[in-house]
C-alpha positions, 0 to 999 in steps of 0.5 A: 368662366364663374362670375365673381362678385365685386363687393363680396369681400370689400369692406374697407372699414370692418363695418358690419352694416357693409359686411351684411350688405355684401351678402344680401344686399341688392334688391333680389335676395331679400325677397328671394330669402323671404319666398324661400322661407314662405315655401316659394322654394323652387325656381319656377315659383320663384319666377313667379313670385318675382316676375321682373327679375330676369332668369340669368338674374334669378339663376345668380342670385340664388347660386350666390345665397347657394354659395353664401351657405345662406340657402341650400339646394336639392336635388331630388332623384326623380325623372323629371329632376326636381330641385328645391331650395331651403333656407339653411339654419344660418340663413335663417338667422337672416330671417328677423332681419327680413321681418324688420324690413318687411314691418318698416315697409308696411308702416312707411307704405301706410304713411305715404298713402295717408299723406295722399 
């Protein structure tokens, strides 16, 4: 049975805030993007990376970013099989969305430890 995504498509007003939301909105796939990007490209790194994140969790987040053209997946012939992920050019045009959350975090995480 494949899951499918509630809100993948639900964009009531045509708003292009919901239609980004939709794809790589939540709290993993951001992160999951970034790791990719930053060579975190195969699962096992991306569990470590990201060691709150449960495996199902981990294993649907990536098929759908997958399924979002916004990764890729390789599967490379060896024994044991290897599988990697990378960042596909569209995904990549994520990426300075990613770096302006990345910035905002920083200066908003420096202010509340200045206000301590």
């Amino acid at each position: 049975m494949a899951n499918t995504r509630k809100n993948k498509d639900y964009n009531p007003n045509n708003c292009p805030v919901t239609h980004c939301l939709n794809r790589i909105g939540g709290k993993w796939k951001p992160l999951i993007i970034y790791g990719v990007s930053k060579k975190c490209n195969r699962f096992s790194m991306l569990q470590k990376a990201l060691p709150v994140i449960s495996k199902q969790m981990l294993v649907n987040q990536l098929r759908e970013l997958e399924e979002d053209k916004i990764l890729e997946r390789i599967i490379y012939a060896e024994i044991p099989p290897r599988v990697e992920y990378k960042v596909t050019p569209y995904g990549q045009s994520l990426l300075p969305v990613i770096d302006v959350l990345q910035d905002w975090g920083l200066k908003d995480m420096k202010k509340k430890a200045k206000s301590k």
